[in-house]
N, C-alpha and C positions, 0 to 999 in steps of 0.2 A: 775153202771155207765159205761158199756158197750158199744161203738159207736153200733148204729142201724142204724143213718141215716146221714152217713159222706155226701150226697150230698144234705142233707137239705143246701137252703142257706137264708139266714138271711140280713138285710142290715145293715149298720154299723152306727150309729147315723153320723150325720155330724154338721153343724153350726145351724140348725136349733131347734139340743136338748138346754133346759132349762139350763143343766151344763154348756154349752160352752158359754152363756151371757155374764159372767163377765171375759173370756180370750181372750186379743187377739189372732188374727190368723197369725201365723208366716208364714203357707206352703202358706198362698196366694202370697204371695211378695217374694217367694222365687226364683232363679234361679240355678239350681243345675251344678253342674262343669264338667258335662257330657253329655251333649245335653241342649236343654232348657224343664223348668219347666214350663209346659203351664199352665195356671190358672186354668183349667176346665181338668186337669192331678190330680193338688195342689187338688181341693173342689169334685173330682169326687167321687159318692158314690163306694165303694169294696166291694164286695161277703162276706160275712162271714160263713164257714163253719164249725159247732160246731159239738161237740161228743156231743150228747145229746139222752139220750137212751126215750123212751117210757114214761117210769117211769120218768124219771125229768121233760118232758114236761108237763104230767097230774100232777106232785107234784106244780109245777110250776101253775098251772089253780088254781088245790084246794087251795092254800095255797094263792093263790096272790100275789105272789113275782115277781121281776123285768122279765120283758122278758130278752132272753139272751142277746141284743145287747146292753141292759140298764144296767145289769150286767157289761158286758164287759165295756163301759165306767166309771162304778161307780169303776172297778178294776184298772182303767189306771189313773182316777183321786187322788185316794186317796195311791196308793201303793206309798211308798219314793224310792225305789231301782227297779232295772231290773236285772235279769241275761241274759247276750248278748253272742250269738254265732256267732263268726265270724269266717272265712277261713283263717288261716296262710299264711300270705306274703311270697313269693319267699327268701325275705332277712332274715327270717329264719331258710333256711337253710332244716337241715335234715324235720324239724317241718312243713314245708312247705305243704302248701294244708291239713292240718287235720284241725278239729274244736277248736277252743281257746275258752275256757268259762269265763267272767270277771262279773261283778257286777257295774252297771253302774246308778247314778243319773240321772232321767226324768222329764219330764213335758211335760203336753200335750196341743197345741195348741187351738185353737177355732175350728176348723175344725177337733180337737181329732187326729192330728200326734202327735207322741212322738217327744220331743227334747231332745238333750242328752248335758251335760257339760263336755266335756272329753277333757286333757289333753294330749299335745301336746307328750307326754313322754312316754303315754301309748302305750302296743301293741295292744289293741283293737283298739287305735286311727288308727295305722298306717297300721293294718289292712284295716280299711275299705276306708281308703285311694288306698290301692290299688286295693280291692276287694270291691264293695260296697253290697252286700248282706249277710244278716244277719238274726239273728231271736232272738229276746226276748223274754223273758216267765215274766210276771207277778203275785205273788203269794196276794192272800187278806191280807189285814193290820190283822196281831194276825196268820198268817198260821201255824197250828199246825201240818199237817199232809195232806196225801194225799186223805184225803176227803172233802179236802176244796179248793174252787173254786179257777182254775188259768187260763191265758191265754196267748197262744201263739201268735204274731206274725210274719209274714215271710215278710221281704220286703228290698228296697234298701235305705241305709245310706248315706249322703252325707254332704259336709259343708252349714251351714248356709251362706246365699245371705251376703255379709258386709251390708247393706242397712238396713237387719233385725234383726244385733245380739242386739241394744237395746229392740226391742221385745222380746225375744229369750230370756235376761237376765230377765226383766222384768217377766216373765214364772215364773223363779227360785225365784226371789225376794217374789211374791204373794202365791209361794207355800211354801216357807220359813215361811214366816210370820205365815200360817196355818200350817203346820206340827212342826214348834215351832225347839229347837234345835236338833243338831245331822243332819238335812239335808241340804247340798250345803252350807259346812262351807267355802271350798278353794276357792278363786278368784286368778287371777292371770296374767301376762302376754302369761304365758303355758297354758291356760285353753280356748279350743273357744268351739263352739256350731254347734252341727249335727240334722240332723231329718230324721225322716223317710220316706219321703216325697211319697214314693210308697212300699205300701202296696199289696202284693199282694195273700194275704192268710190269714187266724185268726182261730184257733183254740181253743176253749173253752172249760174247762171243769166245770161243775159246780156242 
């Protein structure tokens, strides 16, 4: 599983897959706290550039399994956690400007943005409050090891529009209901909603 062709590029399912039917779409309505979130920003398709050697693309053929950009959303829908990297805030002090790693509850939109439920208290929170770029990795529900399928991606975090944190909550509720417990137990008045609203990168391994 060797990169052969890091500048193959891939397009990224958007609203028009089969998965995204029964989710609203939070990134349309969204407006982000740092310029605006133009609509056609929110639903634009992204590049997907995957490590996929040779060999997984013809194992991929023979076998009939998901193309990779179907993988990648079947990875985003069904995983319960993220590991998120964000840049250390200046109000950290010596910590400052290194990478923070945290474990973060997701859900992903209609349009397949992730939204995050993070806590007013957290430093990832107040990371990306200050810094909005970041990166996730996704590992497959049962990951045992590192020869099973994960994915990256690279993009900027921001708060949810007020307008769309009922959608947004909404997201967690229907994913709750399906992932059963142990996911998005805390509610709270500390607890708002982020997304990732620009993507600008995905790496895949599969």
């Amino acid at each position: 599983k060797e990169a052969t062709s890091e500048d193959e590029e891939l397009e990224l399912l958007t609203e028009t897959s089969p998965l995204t039917e029964s989710s609203p779409s939070v990134s349309e309505t969204l407006v982000r706290s740092r310029g605006s979130l133009a609509l056609e920003a929110a639903t634009s398709r992204q590049s997907l550039r995957t490590q996929l050697t040779g060999g997984i693309q013809a194992t991929t053929a023979t076998l009939d399994l998901p193309e990779p950009q179907v993988a990648v959303r079947n990875l985003l829908e069904y995983a319960k956690h993220a590991h998120m990297s964000t840049v250390m805030s200046k109000a950290q002090h010596r910590r400052a400007n290194y990478p923070f790693g945290s474990i973060v509850e997701f859900a992903v939109d209609g349009s397949g943005y992730p939204v995050f439920a993070m806590s007013s208290l957290a430093i990832h929170t107040r990371n990306v409050l200050a810094n909005p770029r970041c990166a996730i990795q996704v590992h497959a529900p049962g990951w045992t090891g590192l020869n099973n399928a994960r994915v990256t991606l690279f993009g900027d975090v921001f708060p949810v529009d007020p307008n769309s944190v009922r959608d947004a909550a909404s997201l967690f509720d229907t994913k709750r209901e399906r992932m059963g417990t142990g996911f998005h137990q805390s509610k709270g008045a500390n607890l708002s909603y982020f997304v990732m609203s620009r993507i600008v990168d995905i790496l895949f391994v599969g």
